[in-house]
C-alpha positions as CSV (number, residue, x, y, z in Angstrom):
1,X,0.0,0.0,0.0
2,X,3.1,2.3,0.1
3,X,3.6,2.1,-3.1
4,X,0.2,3.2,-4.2
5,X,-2.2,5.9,-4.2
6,X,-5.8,6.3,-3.7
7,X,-7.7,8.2,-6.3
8,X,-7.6,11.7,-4.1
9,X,-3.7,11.3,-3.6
10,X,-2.8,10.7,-7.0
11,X,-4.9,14.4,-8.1
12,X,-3.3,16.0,-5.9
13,X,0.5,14.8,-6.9
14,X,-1.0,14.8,-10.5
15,X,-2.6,18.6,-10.4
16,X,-5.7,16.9,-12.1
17,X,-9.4,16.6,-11.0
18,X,-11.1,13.1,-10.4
19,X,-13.3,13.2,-12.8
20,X,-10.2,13.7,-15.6
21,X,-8.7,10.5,-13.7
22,X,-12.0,8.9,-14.2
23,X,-12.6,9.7,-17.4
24,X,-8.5,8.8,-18.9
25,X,-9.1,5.6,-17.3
26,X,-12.3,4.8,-19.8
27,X,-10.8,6.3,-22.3
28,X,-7.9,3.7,-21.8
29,X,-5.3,6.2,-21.5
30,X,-4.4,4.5,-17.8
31,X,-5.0,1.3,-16.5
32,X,-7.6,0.3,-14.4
33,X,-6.4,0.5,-10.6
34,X,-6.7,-2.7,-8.5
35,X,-9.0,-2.4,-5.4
36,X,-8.8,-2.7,-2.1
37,X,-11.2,-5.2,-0.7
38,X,-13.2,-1.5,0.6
39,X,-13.3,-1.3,-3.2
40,X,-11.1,1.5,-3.1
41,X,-8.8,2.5,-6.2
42,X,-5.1,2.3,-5.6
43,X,-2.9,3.4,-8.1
44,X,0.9,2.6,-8.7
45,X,3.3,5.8,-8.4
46,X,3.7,5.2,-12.2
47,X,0.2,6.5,-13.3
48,X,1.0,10.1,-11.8
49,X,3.7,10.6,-14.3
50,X,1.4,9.3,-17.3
51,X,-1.3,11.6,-15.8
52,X,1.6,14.7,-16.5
53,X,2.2,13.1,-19.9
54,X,-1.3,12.9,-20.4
55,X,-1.8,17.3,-19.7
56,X,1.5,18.4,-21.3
57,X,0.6,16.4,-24.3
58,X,-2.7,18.4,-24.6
59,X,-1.6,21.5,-23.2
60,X,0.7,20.9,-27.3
61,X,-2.5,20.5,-28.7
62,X,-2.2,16.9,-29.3
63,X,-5.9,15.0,-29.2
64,X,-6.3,12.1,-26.9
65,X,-6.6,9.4,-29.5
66,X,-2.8,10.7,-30.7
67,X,-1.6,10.9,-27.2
68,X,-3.0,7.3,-27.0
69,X,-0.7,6.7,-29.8
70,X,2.0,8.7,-28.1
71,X,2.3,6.7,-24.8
72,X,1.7,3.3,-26.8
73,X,4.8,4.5,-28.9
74,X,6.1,5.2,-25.6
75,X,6.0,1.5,-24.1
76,X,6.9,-0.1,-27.6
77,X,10.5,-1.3,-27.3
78,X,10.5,-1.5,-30.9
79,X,9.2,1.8,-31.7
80,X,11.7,4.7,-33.2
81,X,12.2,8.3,-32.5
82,X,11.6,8.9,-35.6
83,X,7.8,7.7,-35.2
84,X,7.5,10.5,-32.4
85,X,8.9,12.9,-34.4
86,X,6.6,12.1,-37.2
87,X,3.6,12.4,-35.3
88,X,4.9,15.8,-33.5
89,X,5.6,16.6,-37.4
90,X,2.1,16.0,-37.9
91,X,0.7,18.4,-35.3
92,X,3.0,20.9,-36.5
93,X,1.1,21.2,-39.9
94,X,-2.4,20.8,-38.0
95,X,-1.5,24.1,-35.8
96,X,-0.6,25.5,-38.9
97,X,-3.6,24.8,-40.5
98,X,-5.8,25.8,-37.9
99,X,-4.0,29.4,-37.4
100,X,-4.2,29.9,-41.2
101,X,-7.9,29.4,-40.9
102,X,-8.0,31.7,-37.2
103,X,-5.5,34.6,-39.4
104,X,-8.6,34.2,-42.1
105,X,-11.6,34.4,-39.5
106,X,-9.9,36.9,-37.9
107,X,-9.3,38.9,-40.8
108,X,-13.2,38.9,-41.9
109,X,-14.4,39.2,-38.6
110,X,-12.6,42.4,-38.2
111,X,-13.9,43.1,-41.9
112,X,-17.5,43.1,-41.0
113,X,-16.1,45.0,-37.2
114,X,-15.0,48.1,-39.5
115,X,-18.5,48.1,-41.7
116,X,-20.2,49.3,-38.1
117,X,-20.1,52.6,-37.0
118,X,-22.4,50.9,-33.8
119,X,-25.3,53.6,-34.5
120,X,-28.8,53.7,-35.6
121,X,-31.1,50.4,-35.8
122,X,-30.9,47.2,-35.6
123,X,-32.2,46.8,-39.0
124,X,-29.3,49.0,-40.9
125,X,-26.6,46.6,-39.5
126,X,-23.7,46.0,-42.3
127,X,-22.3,43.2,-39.8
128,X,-25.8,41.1,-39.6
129,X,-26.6,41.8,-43.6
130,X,-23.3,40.3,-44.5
131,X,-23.7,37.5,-42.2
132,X,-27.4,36.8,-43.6
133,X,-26.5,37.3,-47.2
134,X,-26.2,34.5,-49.5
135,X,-22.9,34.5,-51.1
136,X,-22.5,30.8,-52.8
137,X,-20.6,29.4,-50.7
138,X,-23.3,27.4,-48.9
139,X,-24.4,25.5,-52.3
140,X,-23.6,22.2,-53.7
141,X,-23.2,22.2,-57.2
């Protein structure tokens, strides 16, 4: 029992809520605890560290099914570092992606912004005309 934790303990040393422990451990992401014959959980030291690994990973931006992949890679002796770097390669270009597409928002949002003076009624606003006009994009053809 030294060499364990109960579910309260290992949030604490962990700096993550119960329910996150929980919920990793139906996603798969730790093992199942044993129990005490209370039915407590007791976890090894070990799952701590994985619970870190776990909130770095998606404090990077990396989704749980790739940090599934991550920590699998992790305990495969015949995995590479090239694998890891591959996948961090990976989430490189998605970041990318996805600032390309916040710089774009951003850009029309701000767009629409300058088309406002803020006066007058509701029913002379550039901001919701633009947003309710139909420019083609929404059509299959």
């Amino acid at each position: 029992m030294l060499h364990s934790l109960t579910i309260g303990k290992l949030a604490q040393k962990a700096d993550v809520s119960i329910d996150s422990i929980r919920f990793y451990e139906r996603r798969g992401l730790i093992a199942e605890p044993r129990r005490t014959e209370a039915n407590y959980r007791l976890y090894p030291l070990e799952a701590a560290d994985r619970l870190r690994f776990i909130k770095k990973a998606q404090k990077l931006g990396f989704s749980l099914d790739e940090i599934q992949e991550l920590l699998d890679l992790s305990h495969d002796p015949t995995a590479s570092k090239a694998a890891v770097k591959t996948k961090t390669g990976e989430k490189i270009a998605d970041i990318r992606t996805r600032i390309q597409d916040l710089s774009r928002m951003l850009k029309a949002l701000e767009q629409l912004d300058a088309s406002c003076d803020g006066h007058g009624p509701i029913a002379e606003c550039p901001i919701l005309k633009a947003l309710a006009e139909d420019d083609g994009q929404g059509r299959h053809h």
